[in-house]
C-alpha positions in Angstrom: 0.0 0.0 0.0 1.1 3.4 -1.0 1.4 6.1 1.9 1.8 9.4 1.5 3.9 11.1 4.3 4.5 14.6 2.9 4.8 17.0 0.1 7.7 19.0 -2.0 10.3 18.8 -4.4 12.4 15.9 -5.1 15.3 17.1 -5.5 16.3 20.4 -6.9 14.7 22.8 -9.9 16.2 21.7 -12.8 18.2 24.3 -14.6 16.4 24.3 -18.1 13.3 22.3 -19.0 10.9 20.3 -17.3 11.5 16.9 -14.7 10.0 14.1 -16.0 9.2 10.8 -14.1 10.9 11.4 -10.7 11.7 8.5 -8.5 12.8 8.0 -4.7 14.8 4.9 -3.3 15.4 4.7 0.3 18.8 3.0 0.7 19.7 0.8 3.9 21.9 3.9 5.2 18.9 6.1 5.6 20.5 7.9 2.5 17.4 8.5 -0.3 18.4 8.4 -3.9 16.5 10.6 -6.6 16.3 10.3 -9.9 14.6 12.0 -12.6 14.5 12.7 -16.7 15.0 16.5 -17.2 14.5 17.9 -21.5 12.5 21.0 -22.6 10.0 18.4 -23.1 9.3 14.3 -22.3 10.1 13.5 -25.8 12.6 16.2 -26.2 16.1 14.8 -27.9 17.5 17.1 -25.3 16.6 15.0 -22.6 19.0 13.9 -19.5 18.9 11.7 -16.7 19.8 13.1 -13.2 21.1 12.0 -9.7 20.7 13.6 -6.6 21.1 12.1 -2.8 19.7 13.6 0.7 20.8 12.3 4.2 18.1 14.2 5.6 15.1 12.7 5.0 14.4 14.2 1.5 14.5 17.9 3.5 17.7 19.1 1.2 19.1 17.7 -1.9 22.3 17.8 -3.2 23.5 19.2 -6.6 22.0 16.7 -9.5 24.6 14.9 -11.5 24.2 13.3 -15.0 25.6 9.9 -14.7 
């Protein structure tokens, strides 16, 4: 069963475009994982994948990288 626990961003604005199809992962540290497809649109040849981690809960991200 899905539970939702809270609201807000994950991760931070992308720069350019729109984020596409974010996703969480808790890890066993505590650590949560994000990921998300950022491109001026979903179909958009531009598009990128992004990485970003928090060790706070989701409360602050850290800078997304593009693996």
């Amino acid at each position: 069963m899905l539970k939702i626990v809270d609201t807000g961003l994950v991760g931070p604005m992308p720069t350019s475009g729109g984020a596409y199809m974010p996703a969480v992962t808790p890890l066993p540290s505590g650590e949560l994982i994000g990921t998300r497809f950022v491109a001026s649109t979903l179909v958009a040849p531009d598009g990128r994948f992004e990485v970003f981690r928090s060790d706070d809960g989701g409360h602050t991200w850290t800078d997304p990288i593009t693996p």
